[in-house]
PDB file of N, CA, C and O in Angstrom, chain B, residues numbered from 101:
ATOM      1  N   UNK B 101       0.859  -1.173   0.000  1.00  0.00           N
ATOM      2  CA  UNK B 101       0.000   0.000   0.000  1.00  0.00           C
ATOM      3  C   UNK B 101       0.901   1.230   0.000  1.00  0.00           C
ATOM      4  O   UNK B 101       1.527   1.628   0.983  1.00  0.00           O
ATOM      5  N   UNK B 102       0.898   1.760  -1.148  1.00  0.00           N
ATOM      6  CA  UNK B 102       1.785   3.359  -1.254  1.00  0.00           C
ATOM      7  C   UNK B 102       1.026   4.647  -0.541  1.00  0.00           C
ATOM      8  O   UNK B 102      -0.142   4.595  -0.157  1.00  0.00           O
ATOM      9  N   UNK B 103       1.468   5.251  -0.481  1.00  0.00           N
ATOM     10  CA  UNK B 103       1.418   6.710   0.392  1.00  0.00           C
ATOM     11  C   UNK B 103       0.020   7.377  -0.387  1.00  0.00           C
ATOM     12  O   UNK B 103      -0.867   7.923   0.268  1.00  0.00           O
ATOM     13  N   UNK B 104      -0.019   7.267  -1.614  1.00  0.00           N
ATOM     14  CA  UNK B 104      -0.836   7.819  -2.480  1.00  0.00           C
ATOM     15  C   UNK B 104      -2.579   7.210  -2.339  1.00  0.00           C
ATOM     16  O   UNK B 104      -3.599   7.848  -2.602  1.00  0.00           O
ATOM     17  N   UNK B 105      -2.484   5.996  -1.914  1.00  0.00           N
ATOM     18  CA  UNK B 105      -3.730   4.852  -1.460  1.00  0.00           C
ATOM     19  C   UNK B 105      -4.655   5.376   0.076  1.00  0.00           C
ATOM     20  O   UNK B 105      -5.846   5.168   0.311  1.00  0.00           O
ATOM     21  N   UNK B 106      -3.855   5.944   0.763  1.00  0.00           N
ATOM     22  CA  UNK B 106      -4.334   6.158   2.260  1.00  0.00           C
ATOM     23  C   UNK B 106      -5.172   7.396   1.909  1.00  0.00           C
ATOM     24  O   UNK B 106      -4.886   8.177   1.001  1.00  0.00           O
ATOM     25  N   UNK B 107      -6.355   7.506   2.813  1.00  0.00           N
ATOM     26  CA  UNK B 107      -7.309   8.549   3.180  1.00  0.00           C
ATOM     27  C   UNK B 107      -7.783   8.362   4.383  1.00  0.00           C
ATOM     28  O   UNK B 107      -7.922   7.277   4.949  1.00  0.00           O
ATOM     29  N   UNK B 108      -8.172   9.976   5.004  1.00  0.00           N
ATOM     30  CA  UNK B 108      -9.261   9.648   6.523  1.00  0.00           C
ATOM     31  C   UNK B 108     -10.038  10.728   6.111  1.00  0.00           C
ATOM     32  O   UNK B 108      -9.795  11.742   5.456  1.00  0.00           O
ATOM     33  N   UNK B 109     -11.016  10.280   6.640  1.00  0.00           N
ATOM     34  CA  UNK B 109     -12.151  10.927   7.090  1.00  0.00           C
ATOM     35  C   UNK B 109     -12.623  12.622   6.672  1.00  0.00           C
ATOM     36  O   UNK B 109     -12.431  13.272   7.700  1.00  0.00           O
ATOM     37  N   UNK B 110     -13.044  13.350   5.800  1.00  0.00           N
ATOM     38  CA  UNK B 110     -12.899  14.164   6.018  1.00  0.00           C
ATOM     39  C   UNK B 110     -13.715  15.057   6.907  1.00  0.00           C
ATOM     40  O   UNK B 110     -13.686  16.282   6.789  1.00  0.00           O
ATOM     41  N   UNK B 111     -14.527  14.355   7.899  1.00  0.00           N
ATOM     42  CA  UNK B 111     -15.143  14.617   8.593  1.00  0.00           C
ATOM     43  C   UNK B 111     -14.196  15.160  10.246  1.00  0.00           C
ATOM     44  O   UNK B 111     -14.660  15.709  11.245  1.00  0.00           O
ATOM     45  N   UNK B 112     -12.735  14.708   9.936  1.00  0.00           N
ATOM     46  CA  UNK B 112     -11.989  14.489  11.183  1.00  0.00           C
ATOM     47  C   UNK B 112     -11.187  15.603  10.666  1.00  0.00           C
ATOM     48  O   UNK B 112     -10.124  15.593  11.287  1.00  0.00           O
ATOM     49  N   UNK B 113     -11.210  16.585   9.788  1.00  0.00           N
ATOM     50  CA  UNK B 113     -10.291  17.329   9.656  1.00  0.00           C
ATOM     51  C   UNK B 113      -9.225  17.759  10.232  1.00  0.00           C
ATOM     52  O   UNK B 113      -8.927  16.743  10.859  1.00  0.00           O
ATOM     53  N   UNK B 114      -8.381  18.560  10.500  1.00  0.00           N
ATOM     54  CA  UNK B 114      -7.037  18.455  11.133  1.00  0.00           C
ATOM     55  C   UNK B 114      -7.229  17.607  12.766  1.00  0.00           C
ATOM     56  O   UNK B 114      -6.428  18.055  13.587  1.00  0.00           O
ATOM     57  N   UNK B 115      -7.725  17.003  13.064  1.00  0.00           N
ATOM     58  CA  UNK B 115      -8.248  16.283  14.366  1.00  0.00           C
ATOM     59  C   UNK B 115      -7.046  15.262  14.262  1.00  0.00           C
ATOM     60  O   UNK B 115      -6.973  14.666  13.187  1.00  0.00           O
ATOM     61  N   UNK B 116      -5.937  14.924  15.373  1.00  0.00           N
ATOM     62  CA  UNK B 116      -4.740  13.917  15.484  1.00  0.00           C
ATOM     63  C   UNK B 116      -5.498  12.855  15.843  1.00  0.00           C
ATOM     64  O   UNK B 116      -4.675  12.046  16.270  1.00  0.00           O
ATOM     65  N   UNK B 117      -6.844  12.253  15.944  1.00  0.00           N
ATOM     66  CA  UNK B 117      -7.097  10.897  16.917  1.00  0.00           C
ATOM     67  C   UNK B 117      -7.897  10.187  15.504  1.00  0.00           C
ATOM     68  O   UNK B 117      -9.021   9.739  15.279  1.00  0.00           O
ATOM     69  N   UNK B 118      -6.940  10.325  14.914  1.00  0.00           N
ATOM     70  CA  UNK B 118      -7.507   9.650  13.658  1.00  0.00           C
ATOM     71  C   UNK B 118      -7.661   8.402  13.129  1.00  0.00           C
ATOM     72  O   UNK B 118      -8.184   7.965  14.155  1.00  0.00           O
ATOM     73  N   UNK B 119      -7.652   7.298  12.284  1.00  0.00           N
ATOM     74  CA  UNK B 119      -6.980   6.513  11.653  1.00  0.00           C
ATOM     75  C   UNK B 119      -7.353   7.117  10.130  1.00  0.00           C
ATOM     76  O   UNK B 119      -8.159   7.999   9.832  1.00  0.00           O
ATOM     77  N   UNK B 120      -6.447   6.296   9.259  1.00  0.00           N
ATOM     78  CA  UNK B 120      -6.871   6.329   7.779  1.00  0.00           C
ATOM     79  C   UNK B 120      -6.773   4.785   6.978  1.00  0.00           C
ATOM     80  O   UNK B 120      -6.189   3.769   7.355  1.00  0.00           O
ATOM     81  N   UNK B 121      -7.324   4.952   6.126  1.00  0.00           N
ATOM     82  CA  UNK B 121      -7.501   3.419   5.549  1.00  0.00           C
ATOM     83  C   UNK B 121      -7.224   3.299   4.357  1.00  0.00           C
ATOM     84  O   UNK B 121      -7.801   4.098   3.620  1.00  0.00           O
ATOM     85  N   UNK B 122      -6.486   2.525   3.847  1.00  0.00           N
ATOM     86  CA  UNK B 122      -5.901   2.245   2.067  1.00  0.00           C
ATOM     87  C   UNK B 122      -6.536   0.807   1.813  1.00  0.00           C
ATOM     88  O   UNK B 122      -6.238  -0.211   2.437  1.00  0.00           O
ATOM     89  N   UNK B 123      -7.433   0.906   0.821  1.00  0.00           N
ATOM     90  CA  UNK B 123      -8.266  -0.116   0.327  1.00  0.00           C
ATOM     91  C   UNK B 123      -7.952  -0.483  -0.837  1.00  0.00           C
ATOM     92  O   UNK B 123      -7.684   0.410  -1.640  1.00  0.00           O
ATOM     93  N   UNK B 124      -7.894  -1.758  -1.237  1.00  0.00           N
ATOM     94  CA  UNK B 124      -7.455  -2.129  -2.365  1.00  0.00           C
ATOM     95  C   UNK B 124      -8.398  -3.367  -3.202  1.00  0.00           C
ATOM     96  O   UNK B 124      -9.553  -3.379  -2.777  1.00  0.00           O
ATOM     97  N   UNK B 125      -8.209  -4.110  -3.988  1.00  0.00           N
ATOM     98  CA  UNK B 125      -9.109  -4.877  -4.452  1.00  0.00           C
ATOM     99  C   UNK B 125      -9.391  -6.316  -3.454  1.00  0.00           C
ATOM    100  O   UNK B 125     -10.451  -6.903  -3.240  1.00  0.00           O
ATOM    101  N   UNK B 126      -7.811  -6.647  -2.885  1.00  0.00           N
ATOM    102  CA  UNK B 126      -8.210  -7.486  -1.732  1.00  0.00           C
ATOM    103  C   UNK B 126      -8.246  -7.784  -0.704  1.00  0.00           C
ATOM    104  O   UNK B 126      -8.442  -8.870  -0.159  1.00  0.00           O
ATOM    105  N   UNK B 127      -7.923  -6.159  -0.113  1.00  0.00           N
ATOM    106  CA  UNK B 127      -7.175  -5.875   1.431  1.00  0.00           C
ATOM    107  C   UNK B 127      -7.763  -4.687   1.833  1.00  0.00           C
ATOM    108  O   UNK B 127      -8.139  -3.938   0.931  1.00  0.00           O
ATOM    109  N   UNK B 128      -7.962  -4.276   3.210  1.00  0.00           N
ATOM    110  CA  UNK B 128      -7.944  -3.207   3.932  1.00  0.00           C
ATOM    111  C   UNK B 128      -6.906  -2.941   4.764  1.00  0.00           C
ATOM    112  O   UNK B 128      -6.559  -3.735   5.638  1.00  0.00           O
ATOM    113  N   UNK B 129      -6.151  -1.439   4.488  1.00  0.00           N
ATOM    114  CA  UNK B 129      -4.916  -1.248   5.138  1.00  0.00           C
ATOM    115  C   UNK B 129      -5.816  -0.591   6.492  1.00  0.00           C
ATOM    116  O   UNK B 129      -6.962  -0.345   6.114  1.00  0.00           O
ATOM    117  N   UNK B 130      -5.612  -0.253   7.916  1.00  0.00           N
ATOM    118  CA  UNK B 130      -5.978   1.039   8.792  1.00  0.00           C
ATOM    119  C   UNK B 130      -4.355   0.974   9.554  1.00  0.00           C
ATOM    120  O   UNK B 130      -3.668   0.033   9.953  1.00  0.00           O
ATOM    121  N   UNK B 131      -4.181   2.287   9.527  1.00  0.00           N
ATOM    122  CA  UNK B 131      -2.807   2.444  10.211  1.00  0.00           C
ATOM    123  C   UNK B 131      -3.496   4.136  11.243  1.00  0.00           C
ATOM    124  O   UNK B 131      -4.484   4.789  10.905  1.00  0.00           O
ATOM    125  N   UNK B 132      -2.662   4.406  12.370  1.00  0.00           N
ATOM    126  CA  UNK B 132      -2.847   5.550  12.800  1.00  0.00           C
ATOM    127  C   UNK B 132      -2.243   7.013  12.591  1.00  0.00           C
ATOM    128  O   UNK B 132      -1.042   7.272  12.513  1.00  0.00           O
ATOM    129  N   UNK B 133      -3.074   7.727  12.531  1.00  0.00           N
ATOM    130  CA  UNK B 133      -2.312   8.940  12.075  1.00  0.00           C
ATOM    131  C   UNK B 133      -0.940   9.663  12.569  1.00  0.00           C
ATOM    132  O   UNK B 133      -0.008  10.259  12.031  1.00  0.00           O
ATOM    133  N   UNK B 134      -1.462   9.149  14.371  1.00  0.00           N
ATOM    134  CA  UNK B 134      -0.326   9.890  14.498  1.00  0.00           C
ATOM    135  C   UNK B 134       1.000   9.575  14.741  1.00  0.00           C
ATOM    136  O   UNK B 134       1.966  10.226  15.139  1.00  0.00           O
ATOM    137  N   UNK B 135       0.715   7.749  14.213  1.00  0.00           N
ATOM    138  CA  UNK B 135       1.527   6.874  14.190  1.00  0.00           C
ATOM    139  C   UNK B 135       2.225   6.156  12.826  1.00  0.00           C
ATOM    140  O   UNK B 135       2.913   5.145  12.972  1.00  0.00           O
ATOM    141  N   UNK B 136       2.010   6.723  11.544  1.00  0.00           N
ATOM    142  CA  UNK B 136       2.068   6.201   9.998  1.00  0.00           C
ATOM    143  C   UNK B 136       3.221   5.333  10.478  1.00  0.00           C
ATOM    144  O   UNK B 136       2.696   4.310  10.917  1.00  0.00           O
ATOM    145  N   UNK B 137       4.540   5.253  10.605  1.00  0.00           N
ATOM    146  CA  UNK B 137       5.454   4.138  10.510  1.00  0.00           C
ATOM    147  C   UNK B 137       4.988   3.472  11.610  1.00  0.00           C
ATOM    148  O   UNK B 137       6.095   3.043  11.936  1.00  0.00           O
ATOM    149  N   UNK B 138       4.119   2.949  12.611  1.00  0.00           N
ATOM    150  CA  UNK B 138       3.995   2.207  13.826  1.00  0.00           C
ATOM    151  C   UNK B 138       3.191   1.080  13.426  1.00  0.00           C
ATOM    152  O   UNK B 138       2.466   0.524  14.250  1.00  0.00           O
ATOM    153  N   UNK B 139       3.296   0.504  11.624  1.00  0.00           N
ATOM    154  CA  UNK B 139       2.478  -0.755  11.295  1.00  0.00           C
ATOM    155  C   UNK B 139       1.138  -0.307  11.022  1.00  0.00           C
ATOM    156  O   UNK B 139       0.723   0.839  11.190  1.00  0.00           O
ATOM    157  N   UNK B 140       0.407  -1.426  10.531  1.00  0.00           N
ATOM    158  CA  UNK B 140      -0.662  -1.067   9.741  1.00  0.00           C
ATOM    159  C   UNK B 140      -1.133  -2.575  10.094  1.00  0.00           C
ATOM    160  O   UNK B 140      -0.445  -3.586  10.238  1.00  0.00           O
ATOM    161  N   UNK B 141      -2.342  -2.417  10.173  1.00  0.00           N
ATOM    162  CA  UNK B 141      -3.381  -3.272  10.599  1.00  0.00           C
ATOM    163  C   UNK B 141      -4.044  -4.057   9.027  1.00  0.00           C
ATOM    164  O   UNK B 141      -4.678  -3.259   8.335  1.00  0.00           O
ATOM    165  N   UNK B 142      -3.952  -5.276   8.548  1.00  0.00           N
ATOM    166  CA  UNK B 142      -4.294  -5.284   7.403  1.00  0.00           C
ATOM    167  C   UNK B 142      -5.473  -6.695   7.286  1.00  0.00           C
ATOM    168  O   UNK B 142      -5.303  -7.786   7.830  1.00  0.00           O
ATOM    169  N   UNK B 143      -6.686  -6.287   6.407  1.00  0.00           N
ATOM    170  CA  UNK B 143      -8.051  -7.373   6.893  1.00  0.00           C
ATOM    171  C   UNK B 143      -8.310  -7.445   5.632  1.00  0.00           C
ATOM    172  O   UNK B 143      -7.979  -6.596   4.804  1.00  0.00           O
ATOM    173  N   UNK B 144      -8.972  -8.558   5.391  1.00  0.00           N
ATOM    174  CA  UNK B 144      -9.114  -9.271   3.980  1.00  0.00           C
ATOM    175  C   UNK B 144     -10.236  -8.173   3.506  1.00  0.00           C
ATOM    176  O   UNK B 144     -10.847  -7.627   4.425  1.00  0.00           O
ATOM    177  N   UNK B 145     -10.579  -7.782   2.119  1.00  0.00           N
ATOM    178  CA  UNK B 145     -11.666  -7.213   2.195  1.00  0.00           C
ATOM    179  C   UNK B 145     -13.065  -7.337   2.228  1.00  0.00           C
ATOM    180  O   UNK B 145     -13.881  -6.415   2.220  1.00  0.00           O
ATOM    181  N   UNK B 146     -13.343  -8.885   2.275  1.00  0.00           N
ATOM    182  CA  UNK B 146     -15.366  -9.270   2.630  1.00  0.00           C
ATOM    183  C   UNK B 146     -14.971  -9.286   3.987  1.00  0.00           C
ATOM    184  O   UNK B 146     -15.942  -8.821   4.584  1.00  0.00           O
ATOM    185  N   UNK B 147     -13.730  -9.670   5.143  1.00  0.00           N
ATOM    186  CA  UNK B 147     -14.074  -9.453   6.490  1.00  0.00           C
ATOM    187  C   UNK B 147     -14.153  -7.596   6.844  1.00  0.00           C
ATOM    188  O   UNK B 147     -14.990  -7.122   7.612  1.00  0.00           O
ATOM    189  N   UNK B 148     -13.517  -7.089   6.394  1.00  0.00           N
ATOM    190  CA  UNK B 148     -13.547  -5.189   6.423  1.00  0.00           C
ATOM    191  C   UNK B 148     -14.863  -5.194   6.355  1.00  0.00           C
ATOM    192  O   UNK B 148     -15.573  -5.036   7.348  1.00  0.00           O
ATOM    193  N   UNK B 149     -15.348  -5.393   5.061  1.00  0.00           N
ATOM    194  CA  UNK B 149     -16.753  -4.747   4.567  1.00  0.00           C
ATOM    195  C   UNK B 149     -17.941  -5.787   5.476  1.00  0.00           C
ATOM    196  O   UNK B 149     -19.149  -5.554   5.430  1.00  0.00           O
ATOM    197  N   UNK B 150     -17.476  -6.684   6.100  1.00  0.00           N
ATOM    198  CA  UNK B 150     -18.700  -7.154   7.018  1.00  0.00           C
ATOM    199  C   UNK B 150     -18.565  -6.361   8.237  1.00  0.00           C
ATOM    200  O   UNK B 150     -19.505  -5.826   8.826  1.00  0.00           O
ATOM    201  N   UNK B 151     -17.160  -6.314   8.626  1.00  0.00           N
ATOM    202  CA  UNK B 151     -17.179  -5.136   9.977  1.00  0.00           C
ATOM    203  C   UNK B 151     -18.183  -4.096   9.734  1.00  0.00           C
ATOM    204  O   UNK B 151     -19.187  -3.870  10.410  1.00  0.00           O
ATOM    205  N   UNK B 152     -17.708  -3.388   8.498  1.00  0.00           N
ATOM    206  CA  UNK B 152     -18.262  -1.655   8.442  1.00  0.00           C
ATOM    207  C   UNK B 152     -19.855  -2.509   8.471  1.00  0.00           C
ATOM    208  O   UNK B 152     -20.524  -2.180   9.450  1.00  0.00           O
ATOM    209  N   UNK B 153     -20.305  -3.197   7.851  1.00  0.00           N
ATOM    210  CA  UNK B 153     -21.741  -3.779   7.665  1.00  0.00           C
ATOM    211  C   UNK B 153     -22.485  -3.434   9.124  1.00  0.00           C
ATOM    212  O   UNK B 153     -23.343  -2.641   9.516  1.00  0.00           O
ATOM    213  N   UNK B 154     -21.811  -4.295   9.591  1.00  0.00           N
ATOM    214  CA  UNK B 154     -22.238  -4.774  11.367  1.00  0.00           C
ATOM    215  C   UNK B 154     -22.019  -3.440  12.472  1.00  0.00           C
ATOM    216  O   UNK B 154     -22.531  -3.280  13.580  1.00  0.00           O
ATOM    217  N   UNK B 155     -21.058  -2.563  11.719  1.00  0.00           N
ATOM    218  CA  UNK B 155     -20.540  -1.601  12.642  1.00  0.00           C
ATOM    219  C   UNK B 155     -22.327  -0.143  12.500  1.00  0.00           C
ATOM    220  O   UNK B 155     -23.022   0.565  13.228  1.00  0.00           O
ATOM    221  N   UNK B 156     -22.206  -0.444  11.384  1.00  0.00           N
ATOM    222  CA  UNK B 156     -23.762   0.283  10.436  1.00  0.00           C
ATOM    223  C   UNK B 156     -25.241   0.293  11.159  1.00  0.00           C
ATOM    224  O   UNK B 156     -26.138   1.127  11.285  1.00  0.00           O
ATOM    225  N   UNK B 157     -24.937  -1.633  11.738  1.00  0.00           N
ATOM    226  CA  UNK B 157     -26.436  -1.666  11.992  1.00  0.00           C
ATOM    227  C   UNK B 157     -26.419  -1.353  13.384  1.00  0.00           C
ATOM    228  O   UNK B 157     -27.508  -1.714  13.830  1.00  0.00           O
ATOM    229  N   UNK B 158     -25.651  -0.810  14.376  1.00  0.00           N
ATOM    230  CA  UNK B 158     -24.896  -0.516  15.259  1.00  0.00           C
ATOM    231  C   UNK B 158     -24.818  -1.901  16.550  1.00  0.00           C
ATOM    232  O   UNK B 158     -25.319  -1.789  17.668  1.00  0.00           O
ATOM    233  N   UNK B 159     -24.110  -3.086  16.073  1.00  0.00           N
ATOM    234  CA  UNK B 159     -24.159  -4.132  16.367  1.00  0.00           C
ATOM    235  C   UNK B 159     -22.562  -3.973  17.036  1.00  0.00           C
ATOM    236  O   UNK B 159     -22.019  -4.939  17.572  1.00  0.00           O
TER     237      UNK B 159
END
């Protein structure tokens, strides 16, 4: 995942308690903002998109 792939929120605007997420065709990157070199958290993408699913129905 290159530098160019990552986005957050623009709802969190200059806000440090961020994460951002680089999505790709078969992965979800989330790494922390105010941590970019401290690793990156990486989830297949039907388990990501069932999280956000479940996270939605507020489960």
């Amino acid at each position: 995942m290159n530098e160019q792939t990552w986005r957050k929120s623009s709802r969190s605007a200059s806000a440090a308690q961020c994460v951002e997420l680089a999505v790709t065709g078969s992965a979800t990157g989330v790494r922390d903002t105010k941590n970019r070199d401290g690793g990156t958290l990486v989830f297949p993408a039907r388990a990501f998109r069932a999280f956000v699913a479940e996270v939605k129905a507020g489960r």
